[in-house]
C-alpha positions in Angstrom: 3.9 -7.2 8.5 3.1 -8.3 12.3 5.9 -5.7 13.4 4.8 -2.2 13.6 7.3 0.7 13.0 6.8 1.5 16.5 8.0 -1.3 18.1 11.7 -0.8 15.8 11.4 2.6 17.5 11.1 1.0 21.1 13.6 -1.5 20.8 16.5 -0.7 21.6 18.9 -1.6 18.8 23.1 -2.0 18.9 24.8 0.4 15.8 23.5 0.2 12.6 20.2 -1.9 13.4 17.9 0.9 13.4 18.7 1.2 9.4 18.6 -2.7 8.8 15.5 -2.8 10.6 13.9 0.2 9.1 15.0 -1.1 5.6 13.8 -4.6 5.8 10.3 -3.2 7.2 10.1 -1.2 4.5 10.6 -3.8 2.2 7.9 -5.9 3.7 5.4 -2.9 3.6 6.0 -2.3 0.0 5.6 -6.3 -0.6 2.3 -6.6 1.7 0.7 -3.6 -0.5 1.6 -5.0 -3.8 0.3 -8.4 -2.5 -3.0 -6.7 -1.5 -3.1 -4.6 -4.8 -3.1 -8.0 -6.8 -5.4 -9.7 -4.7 -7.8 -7.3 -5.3 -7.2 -7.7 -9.3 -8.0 -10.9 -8.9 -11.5 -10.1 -7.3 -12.5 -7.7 -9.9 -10.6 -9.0 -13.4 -11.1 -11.7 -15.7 -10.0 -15.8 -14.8 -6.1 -14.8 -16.8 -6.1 -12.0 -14.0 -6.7 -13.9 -11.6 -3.9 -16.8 -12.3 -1.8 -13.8 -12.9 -2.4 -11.9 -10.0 -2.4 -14.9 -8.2 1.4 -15.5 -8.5 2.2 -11.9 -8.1 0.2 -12.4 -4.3 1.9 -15.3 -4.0 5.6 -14.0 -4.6 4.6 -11.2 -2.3 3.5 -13.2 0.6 7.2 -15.2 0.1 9.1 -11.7 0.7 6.7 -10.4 3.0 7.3 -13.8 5.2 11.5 -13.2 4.8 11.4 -9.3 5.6 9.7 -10.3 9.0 11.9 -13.6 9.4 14.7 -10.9 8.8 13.4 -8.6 11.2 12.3 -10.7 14.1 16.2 -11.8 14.2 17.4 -8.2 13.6 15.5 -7.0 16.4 16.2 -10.0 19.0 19.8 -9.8 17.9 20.1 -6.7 18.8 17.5 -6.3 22.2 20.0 -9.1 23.9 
């Protein structure tokens, strides 16, 4: 994720957007790490790994993409 705790820390967020915010980056962290987990799989296992491990990275990268979407507009929402 390209947005860093921090910065939902320093924004400064209308009622309730702190814990939308927090929630969706959370979501994207847990999503980037499995991503990373199976793209390492697929460097170390066998060729079924790798088409496995393959759409498991690629399913990741797709939430990992909407948590930020979702968080870039949480976070401009609220900073007007």
């Amino acid at each position: 994720m390209k947005t860093e705790f921090k910065d939902i820390l320093d924004t400064p967020l209308k009622e309730g957007g702190f814990t939308i915010a927090s929630k969706i980056h959370s979501m994207g962290g847990k999503a980037e790490r499995i991503a990373q987990h199976a793209k390492k799989k697929q460097e170390e296992d066998g060729e079924f790994a790798k088409f496995h491990a393959s759409n498991i990275e690629d399913w990741m990268q797709e939430i990992v993409a909407m948590a930020q979407e979702a968080l870039d507009f949480q976070m401009e929402k609220d900073a007007r």
